[in-house]
FILOKOL-726373 format. One line per 3 residues: their letters; for each residue y, x negated, z negated of C-alpha. Coordinates in steps of 0.001 Angstrom, whole numbers, plus 500000, padded with zeros to 6 digits. Layout:
N
a = Y,X,Z  ... $
REM end
This chain:
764
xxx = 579210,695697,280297  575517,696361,281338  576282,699395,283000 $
xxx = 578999,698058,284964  576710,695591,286229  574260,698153,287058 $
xxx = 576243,700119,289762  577310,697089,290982  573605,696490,292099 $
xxx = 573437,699967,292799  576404,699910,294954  574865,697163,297198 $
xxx = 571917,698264,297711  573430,701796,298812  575763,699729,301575 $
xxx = 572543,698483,303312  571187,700024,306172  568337,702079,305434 $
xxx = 565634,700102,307219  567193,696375,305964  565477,694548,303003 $
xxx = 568250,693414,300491  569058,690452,300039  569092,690829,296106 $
xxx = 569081,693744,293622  571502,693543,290389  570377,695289,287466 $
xxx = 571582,695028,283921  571892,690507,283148  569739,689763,285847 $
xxx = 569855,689158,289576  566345,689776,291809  566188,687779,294946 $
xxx = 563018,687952,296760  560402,687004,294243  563062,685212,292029 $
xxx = 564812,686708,289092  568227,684852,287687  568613,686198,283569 $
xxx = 572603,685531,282871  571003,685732,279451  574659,684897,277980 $
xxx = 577720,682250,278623  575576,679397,277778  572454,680075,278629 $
xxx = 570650,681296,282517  566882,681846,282914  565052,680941,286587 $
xxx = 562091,682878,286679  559789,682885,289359  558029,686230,290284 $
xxx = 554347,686102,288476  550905,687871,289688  551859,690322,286563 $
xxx = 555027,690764,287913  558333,689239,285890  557608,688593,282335 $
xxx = 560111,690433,279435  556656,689321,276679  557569,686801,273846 $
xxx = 555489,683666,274693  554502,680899,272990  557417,678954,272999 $
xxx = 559871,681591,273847  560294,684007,270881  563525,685964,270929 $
xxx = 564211,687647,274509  567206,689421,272520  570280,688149,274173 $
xxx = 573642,689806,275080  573961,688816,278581  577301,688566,280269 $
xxx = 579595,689762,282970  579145,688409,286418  580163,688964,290097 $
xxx = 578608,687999,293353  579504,686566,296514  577503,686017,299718 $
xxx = 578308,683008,302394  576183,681916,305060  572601,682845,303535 $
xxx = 574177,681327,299885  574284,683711,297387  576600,682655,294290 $
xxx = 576660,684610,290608  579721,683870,289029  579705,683987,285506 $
xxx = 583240,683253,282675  580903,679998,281635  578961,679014,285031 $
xxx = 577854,679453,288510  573969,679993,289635  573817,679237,293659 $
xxx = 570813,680192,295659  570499,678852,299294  567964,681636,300380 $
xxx = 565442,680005,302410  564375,681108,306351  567067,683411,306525 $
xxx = 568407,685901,309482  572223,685999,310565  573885,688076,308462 $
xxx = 574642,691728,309887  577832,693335,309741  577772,693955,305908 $
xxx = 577320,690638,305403  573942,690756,304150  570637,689117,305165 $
xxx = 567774,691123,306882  564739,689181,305939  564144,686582,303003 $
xxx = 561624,684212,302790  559639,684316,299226  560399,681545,296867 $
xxx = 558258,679426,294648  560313,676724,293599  563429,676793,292220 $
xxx = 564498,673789,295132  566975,676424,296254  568786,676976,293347 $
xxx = 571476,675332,291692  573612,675979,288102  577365,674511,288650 $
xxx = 580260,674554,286670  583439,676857,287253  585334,673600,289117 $
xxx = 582124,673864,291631  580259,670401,289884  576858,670356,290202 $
xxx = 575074,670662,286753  571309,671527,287593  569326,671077,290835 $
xxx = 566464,673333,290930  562989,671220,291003  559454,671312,290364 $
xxx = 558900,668533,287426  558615,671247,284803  558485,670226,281454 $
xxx = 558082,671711,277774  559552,668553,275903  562392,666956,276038 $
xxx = 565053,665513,273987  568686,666988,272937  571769,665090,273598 $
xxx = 573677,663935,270580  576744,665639,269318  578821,662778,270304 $
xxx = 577641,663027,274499  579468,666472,274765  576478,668292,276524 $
xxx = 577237,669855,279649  573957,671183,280573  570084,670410,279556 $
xxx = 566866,672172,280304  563638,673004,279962  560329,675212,281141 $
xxx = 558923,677519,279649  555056,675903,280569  552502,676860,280709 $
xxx = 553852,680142,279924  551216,682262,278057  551715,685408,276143 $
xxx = 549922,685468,272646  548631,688763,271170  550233,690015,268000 $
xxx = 547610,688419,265884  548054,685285,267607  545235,682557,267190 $
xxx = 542931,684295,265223  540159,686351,266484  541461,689783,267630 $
xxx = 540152,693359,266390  537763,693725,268838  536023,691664,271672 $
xxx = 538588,690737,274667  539119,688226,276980  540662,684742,275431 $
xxx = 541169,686528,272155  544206,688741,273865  545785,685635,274647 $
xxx = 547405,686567,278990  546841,683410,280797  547784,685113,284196 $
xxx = 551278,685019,284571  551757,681435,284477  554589,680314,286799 $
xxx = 557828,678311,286976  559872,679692,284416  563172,677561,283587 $
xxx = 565788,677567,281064  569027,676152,281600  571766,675453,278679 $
xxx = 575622,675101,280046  576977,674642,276206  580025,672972,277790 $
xxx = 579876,669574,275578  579133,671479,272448  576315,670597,271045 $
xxx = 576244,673037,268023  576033,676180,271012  573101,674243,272353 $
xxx = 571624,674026,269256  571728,677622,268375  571177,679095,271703 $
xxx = 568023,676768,271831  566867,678131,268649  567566,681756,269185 $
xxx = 565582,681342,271791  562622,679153,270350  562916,680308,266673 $
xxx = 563762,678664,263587  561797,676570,261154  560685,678085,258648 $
xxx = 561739,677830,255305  558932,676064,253244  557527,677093,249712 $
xxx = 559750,675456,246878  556064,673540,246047  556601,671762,249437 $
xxx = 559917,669672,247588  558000,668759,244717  555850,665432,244679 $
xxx = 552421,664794,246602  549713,662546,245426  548142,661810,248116 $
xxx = 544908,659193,249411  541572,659304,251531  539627,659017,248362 $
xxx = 536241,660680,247468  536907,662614,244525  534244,664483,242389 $
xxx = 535797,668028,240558  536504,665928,237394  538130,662908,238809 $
xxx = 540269,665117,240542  541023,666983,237604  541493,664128,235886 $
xxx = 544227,662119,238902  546214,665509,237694  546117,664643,233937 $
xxx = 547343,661398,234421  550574,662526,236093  551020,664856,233281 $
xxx = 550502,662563,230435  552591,659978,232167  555586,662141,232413 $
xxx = 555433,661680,236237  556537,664729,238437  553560,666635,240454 $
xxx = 552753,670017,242557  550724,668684,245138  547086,667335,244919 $
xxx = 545742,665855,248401  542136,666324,248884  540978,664045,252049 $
xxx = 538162,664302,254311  535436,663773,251113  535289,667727,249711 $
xxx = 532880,668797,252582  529586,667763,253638  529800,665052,256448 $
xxx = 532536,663781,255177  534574,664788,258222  533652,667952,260131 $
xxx = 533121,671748,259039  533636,673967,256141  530567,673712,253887 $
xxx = 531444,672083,250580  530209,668893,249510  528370,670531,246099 $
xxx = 527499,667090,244979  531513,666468,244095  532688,670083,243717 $
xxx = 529820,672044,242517  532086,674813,242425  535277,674911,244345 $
xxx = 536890,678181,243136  536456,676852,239638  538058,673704,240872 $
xxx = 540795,675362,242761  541746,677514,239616  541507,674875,236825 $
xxx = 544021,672622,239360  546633,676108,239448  546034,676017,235509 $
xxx = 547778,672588,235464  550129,674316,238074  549221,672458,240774 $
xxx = 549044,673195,244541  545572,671663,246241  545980,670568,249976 $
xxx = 542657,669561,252163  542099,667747,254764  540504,669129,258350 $
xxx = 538797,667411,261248  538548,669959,263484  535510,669434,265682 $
xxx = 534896,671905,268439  531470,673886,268387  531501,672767,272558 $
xxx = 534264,670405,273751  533720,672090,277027  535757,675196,275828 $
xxx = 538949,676451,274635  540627,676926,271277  540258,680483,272933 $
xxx = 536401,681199,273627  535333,683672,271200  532287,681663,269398 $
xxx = 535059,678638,268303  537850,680983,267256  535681,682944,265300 $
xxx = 534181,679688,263603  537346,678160,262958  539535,681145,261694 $
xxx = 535909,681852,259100  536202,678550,258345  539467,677506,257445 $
xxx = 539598,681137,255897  537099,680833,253567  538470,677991,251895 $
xxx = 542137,679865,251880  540192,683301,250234  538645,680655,247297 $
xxx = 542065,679589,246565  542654,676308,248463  547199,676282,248913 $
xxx = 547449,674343,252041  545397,673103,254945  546118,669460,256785 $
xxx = 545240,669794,260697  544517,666470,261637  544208,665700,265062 $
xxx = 542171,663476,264874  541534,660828,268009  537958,661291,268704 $
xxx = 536838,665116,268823  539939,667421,268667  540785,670991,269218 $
xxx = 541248,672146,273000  543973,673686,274294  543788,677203,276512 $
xxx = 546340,675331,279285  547410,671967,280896  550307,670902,279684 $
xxx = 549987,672248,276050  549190,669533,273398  546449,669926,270746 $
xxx = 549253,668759,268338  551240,671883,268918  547920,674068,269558 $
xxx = 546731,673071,266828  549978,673490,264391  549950,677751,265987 $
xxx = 546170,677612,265259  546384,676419,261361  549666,678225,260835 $
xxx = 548172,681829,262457  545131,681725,260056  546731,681065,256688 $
xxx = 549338,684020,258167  546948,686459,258526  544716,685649,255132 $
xxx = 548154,685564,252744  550145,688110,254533  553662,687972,253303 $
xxx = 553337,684736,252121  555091,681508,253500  552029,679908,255845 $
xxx = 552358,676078,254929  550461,673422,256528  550638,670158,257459 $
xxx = 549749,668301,261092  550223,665733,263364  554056,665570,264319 $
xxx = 553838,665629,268223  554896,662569,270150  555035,660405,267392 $
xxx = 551540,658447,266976  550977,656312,263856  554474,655931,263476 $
xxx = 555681,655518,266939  558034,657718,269045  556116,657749,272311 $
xxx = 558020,661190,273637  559701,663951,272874  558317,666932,271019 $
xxx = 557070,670372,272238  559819,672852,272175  557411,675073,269878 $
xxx = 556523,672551,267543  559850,672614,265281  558468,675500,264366 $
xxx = 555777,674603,262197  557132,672988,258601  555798,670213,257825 $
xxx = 554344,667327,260040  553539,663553,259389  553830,660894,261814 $
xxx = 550372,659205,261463  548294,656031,260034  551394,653449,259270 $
xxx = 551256,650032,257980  552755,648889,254748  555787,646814,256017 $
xxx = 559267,646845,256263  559182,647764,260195  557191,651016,259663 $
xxx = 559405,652081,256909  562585,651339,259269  560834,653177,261948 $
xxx = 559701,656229,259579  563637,656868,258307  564824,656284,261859 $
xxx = 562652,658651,263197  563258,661333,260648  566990,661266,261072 $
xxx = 566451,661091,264844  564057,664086,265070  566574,666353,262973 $
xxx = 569593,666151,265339  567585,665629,268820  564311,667225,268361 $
xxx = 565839,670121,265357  562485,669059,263438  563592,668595,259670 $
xxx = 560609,668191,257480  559125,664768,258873  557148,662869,256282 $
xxx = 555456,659384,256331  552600,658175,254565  554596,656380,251476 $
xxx = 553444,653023,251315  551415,652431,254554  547991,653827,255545 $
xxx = 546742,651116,256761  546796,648225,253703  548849,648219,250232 $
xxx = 552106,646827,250156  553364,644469,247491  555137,646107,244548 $
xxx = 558683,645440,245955  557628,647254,249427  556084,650134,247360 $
xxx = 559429,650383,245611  561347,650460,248486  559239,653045,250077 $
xxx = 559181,655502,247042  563445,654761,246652  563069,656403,250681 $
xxx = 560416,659230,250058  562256,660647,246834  565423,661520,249047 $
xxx = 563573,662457,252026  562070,666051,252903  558508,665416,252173 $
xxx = 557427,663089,248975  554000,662052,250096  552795,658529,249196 $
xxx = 549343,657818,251482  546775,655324,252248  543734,654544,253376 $
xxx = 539804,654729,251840  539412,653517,248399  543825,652140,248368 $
xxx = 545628,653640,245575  548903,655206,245673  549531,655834,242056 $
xxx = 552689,654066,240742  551414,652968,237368  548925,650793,239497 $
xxx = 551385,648677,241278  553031,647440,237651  555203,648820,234678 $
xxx = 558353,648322,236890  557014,650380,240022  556114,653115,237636 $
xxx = 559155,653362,235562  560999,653372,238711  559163,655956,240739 $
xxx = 559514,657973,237467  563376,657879,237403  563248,658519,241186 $
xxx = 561430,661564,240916  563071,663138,238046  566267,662343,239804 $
xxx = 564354,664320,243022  563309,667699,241069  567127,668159,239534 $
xxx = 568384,667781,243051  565911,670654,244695  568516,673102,245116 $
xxx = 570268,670756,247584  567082,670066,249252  566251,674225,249038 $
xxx = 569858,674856,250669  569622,672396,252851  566861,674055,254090 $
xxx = 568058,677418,253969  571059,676184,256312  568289,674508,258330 $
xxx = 566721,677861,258786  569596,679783,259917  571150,676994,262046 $
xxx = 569053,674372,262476  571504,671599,260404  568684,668181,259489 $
xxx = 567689,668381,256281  568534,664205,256830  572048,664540,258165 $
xxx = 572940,662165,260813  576224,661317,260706  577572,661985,264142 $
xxx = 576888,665594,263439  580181,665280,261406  581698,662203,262904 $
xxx = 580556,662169,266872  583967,659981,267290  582683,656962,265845 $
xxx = 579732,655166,267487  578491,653839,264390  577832,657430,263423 $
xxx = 574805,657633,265543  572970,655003,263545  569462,656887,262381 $
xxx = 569271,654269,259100  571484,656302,257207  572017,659791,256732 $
xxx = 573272,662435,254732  571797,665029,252388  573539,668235,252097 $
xxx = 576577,667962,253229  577975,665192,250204  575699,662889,249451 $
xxx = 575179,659792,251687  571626,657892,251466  571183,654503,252783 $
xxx = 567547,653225,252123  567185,649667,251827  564760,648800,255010 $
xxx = 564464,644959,254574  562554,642903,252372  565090,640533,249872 $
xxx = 563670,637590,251467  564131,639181,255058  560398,638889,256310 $
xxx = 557671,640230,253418  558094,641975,250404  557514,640682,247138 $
xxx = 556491,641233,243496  558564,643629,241781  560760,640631,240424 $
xxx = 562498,639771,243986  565894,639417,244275  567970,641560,245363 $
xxx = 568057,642632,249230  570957,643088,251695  572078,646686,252805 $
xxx = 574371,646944,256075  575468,650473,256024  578688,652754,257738 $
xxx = 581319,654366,255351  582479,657419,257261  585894,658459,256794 $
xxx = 586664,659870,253671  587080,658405,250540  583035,657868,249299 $
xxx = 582064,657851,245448  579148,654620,244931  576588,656712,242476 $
xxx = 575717,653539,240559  578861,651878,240286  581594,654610,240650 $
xxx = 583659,652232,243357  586138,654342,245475  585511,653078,249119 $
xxx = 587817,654481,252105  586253,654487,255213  585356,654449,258539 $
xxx = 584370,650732,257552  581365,648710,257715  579759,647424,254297 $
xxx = 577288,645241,253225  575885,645690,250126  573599,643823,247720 $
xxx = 570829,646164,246254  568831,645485,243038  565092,646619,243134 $
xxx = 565298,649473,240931  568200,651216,243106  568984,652819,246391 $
xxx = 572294,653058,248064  574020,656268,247692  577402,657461,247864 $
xxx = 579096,660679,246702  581880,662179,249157  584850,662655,246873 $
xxx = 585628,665988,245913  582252,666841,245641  579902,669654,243998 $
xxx = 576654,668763,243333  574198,671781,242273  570928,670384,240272 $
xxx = 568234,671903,238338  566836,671444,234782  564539,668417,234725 $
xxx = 560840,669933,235610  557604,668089,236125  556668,670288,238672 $
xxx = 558678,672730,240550  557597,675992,238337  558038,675011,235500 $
xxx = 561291,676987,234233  563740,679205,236626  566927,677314,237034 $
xxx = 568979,677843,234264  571287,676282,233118  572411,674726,236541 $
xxx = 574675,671496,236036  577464,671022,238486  578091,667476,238836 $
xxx = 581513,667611,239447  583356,664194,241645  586769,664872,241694 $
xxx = 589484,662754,243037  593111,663400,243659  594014,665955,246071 $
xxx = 590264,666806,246891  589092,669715,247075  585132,671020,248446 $
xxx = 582870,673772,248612  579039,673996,248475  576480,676611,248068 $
xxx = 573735,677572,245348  570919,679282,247372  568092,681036,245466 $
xxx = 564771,683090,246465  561812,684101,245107  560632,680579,246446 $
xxx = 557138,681503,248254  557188,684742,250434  558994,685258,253587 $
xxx = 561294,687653,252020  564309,685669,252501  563676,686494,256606 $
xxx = 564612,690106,255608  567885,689011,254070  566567,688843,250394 $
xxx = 568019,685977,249017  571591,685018,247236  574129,682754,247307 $
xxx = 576670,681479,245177  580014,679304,246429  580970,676581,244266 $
xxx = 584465,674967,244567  585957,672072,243093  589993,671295,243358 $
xxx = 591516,668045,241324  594707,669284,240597  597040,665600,240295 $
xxx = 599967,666912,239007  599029,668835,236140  595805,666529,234989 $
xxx = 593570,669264,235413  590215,669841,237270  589554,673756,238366 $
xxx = 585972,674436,239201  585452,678244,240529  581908,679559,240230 $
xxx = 581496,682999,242592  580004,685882,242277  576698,685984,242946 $
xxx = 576254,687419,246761  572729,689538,247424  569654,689939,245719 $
xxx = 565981,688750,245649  562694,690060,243763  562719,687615,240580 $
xxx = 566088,686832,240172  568064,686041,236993  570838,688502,235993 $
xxx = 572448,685731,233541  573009,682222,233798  574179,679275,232355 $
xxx = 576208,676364,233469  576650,672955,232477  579694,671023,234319 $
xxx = 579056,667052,234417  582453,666157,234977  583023,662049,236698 $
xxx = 586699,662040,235375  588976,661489,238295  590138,657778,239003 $
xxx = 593760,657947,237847  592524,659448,234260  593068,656911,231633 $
xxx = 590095,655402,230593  588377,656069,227390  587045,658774,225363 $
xxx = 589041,661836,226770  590289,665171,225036  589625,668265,227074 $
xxx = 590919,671311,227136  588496,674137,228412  589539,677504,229501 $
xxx = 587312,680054,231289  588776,683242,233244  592077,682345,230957 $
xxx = 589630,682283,227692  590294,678837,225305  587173,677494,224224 $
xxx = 586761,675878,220411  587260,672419,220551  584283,670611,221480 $
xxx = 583606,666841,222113  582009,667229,225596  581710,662842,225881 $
xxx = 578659,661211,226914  579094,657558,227366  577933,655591,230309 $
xxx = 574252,654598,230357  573297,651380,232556  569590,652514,232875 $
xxx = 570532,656278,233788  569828,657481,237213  572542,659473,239474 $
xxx = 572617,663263,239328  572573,664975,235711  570518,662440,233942 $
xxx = 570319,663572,230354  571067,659990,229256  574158,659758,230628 $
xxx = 575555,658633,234250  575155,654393,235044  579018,654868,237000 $
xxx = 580652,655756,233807  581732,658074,231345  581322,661647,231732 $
xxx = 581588,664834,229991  579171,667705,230001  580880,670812,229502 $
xxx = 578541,673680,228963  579541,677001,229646  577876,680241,228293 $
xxx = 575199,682488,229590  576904,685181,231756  576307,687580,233981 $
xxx = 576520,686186,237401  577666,688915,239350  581227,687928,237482 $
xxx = 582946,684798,238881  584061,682063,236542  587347,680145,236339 $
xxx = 587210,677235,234618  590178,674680,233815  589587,671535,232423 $
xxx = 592781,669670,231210  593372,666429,229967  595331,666702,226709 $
xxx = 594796,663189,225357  592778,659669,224988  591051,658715,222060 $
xx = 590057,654843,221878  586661,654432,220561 $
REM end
């Protein structure tokens, strides 16, 4: 193909007179007119680039990081001074400006040099006008839904400037803005034709921009987090009473109070932490993760991120701490003083996120770079605009200093499930409980029911608040226990959700149109799914529909949308059909959830912190219903390095199938696909099996076969437990009956058949 194209530009320039200027060249995917270069960088996707002092730029910049692409087959046609390309997928027009008659060939003599992008227009293959050239350049802008069928979206590539390959961190040797190019900044456009798919758009806009990056397992665990000054022992100690509580914990928050000044630079405050690498280890002995806090101050507010005397005190700085042992920085924008950026039109948010991110890079080589920051364009919990196109990049992000009340907590799951589908930013977390002021136990409760199936578990708040559950009552802590023991056994559907996130930018909160963009109601952001079975509806109203209460309040409302399908309740195991509308009635100590029939459910030992054993056994929780049949995946990694970008990782497919006829559930574990430093060679399995709905009721007899193999008799029962919690709760399930059907160690490069039959009913 790209040699075709070649001597087609070859050919036309040979047909011009010898002393004519051309009116383009055509070389390769692109087209050259004047000072303006078109990329047909494939079917869906044209660049408009604008000739630059350093001529046109093939350099990865900072938001564009993949200039990779296959390009496509076009022709050309001249009319008039119009020049049209002509690809299978689109049409770029260009009305040259100031131009001669055309000679004999049909070509212009003279062309006038462009700097706007005025004359050129993307249409579709019917001749409809999709994109207008323009100068109101932007680097942020929202996607269209799945359900608005996309024809065509945009955005610039602004200010374009080309990082060096150690990014922002001080280079090797003294250069100008650390070996960051400022000088080829011009108009530099990228237009999507994805021809109402949204799912091309979404992956042509992430080739393009990158992926997110997988986070560190740690990252799914729970955060205690508050602006608190803590000395080396009462930090110590916060630790110890998660662990002797028996309440989940890999991350330890350290706020603004571990440094001298309380708020800006990187000497130590010796007076609370004498010692920080002593701190730092004795924390890891308890196998927990320490996260600080940052202010960055400039040294002169009169200068870039770039001048030599700031990087080199920022990258020392923050390094330091990272060398001694600290996991994970927190950029904080802060309102006052902030970082400054090298360029107009390029946030500190985002600045700052490449800043942080670059430094822990280049300190733990090889290891995943975690931090957290500001999300950009959302301020203390409101969506003012849209993100930088850049900024999905960088993990994990919070969306400011909340309040405690039922609106912020509406606003922080509406713009989490917004931000995955029209933003592709997946790991948006909210300070849990407000910032601002503490929230009465039933808010707190509500709040914690949200955060535990969210991507980020971070309770927050403000100087001197508390955030620990055991101090908002017996109730809020026996509930925030169950919710986060119920969180750590579902990490591998958070961990795959995230590794599909990585390769294809699916939410880690699901909205539903992504699925259903035919129903209207599936664009509500109050609801969403996680992975691709279980559906989450967080109760976002108080019971008494105003404040929240004590943890004794009644019950609230919950207006939710069944999607089509048939959808398991978790607590109750009800059978609803949908599309429909419900409204529910929700008692404190529960969340709304729903299991799509059919379903496999992969979850982990109980832990009480994400380390703590490799995953083995792995239950299944198994939802079969007549006729259904699903797949998932079982992602593993070595959990921390970016080793998984080089293809080390495996997967295993999980199916489920409810045979009707014959009473008999088939579950079909594969064999293991690819490998990864670490990794188990044997496993076990334990299958949780909800018996389907037209089993009779009572205490079932099971027979088990695996790969044709009879098992001994076994009584696999385990009777229903009202206090249980969804998802492989050792006590038992609270929607009924169930049977847990272990299966042996084996190696799991062999695949397993297993048939479970129902042979009989005993009446207990």
């Amino acid at each position: 193909m790209r040699r075709t194209i070649f001597f087609l530009g070859m050919f036309l320039s040979l047909i011009l007179p010898f002393n004519c200027a051309p009116l383009f060249a055509a070389q390769n995917d692109s087209v050259i007119v004047g000072n303006l270069r078109v990329q047909m960088l494939s079917d869906s996707l044209v660049r408009l680039e604008i000739k630059g002092p350093e001529g046109f730029e093939d350099r990865n910049t900072f938001h564009i990081v993949n200039r990779d692409w296959p390009g496509t087959r076009f022709e050309l046609t001249t009319n008039n001074g119009v020049l049209d390309i002509h690809t299978a997928g689109y049409v770029v027009r260009i009305a040259v400006p100031e131009a001669e008659t055309m000679d004999g060939a049909g070509i212009t003599r003279q062309i006038a040099t462009m700097t706007s992008f005025y004359e050129v227009s993307v249409l579709s293959t019917n001749g409809e006008t999709l994109y207008r050239g323009a100068n109101d350049l932007t680097n942020s802008a929202w996607l269209p839904a799945p359900a608005d069928n996309p024809e065509v979206w945009s955005f610039a590539d602004t200010p374009r400037i080309v990082p060096p390959p150690w990014g922002l961190t001080p280079p090797p040797r003294p250069m100008p803005n650390g070996g960051w190019d400022l000088s080829n900044n011009v108009p530099d456009v990228y237009v999507f034709i994805p021809h109402g798919d949204y799912f091309q758009l979404r992956q042509d806009f992430l080739h393009l921009t990158g992926p997110s990056e997988m986070p560190p397992l740690f990252m799914f665990g729970a955060f205690d987090s508050r602006w608190y000054d803590y000395r080396e022992t009462t930090a110590l100690k916060q630790i110890a009473d998660y662990r002797s509580r028996q309440i989940p914990l890999d991350v330890l928050v350290v706020d603004t109070g571990w440094r001298q000044g309380a708020s800006t630079g990187y000497q130590p405050n010796t007076n609370l932490f004498p010692n920080l690498p002593r701190f730092f280890r004795e924390a890891h002995a308890q196998d927990v993760k320490v996260l600080f806090n940052d202010h960055p101050e400039p040294l002169n507010t009169n200068v870039s991120v770039l001048d030599p005397k700031e990087m080199n005190f920022r990258f020392n700085g923050l390094a330091s701490l990272l060398k001694e042992g600290l996991d994970v920085w927190w950029y904080d924008r802060n309102w006052y003083v902030a970082l400054v950026p090298p360029a107009p039109g390029l946030r500190k948010e985002v600045v700052g996120m490449r800043l942080y991110h670059d430094t822990t890079a280049r300190v733990r080589p090889g290891l995943r770079p975690l931090i957290m920051a500001n999300v950009d364009g959302i301020d203390n919990g409101m969506r003012h605009r849209p993100m930088d196109v850049a900024a999905h990049r960088f993990t994990f992000q919070w969306t400011g200093d909340i309040g405690p009340g039922p609106a912020y907590l509406r606003r922080g799951v509406e713009n989490a499930v917004h931000a995955g589908v029209q933003s592709l930013f997946p790991y948006m977390s909210e300070d849990l409980g407000g910032h601002v002021a503490d929230p009465a136990p039933e808010g707190y409760i509500r709040w914690i029911e949200y955060g535990a199936l969210s991507p980020v578990y971070r309770p927050h708040c403000t100087h001197n608040h508390e955030r620990m559950p055991w101090v908002f009552g017996p109730k809020a802590e026996t509930i925030a226990r169950n919710l986060l023991d119920m969180r750590y056994r579902l990490l591998p559907v958070f961990y795959e959700a995230a590794h599909e996130n990585y390769q294809g930018g699916e939410p880690i909160l699901r909205r539903l149109d992504l699925y259903f963009p035919e129903y209207p109601e599936a664009r509500r952001d109050d609801e969403y799914l996680l992975g691709p079975s279980i559906l989450v509806a967080p109760v976002l109203d108080a019971a008494n529909g105003s404040n929240w209460q004590s943890d004794n309040a009644p019950d609230a409302t919950r207006i939710l949308w069944i999607p089509p399908g048939d959808w398991i309740d978790a607590w109750t195991g009800d059978t609803l059909s949908g599309p429909r509308m419900l409204t529910n009635s929700v008692p404190l100590d529960q969340i709304p959830i729903y299991v799509q029939a059919g379903a496999v459910i992969p979850l982990a030992p109980q832990m009480q912190y994400t380390s703590q054993r490799p995953w083995n056994p792995i239950t299944l929780d198994l939802y079969p219903r007549s006729g259904k049949s699903c797949q998932t995946i079982f992602y593993e990694d070595d959990t921390r390095t970016i080793a998984y970008q080089r293809g080390e990782y495996r997967t295993t497919t999980l199916s489920l199938w409810d045979d009707h006829a014959n009473t008999m559930v088939t579950v079909d574990i594969g064999a293991a696909q690819g490998n990864f430093r670490g990794e188990l060679k044997r496993r076990a399995w334990i299958l949780r099996l909800h018996p389907p709905s037209d089993w009779p009721k009572g205490h079932a007899l099971l027979k088990v076969t695996i790969n044709g193999r009879k098992q001994n008799p076994a009584d696999y029962w385990l009777a229903q437990s009202a206090t249980a919690m969804p998802f492989g709760d050792l006590a038992g399930a609270p929607d009924g009956d169930v049977y847990d059907i272990p299966l042996p160690a084996a190696n799991v490069s062999k695949a397993l058949h297993v048939e479970i039959k129902l042979v009989g009913v005993t009446t207990l």
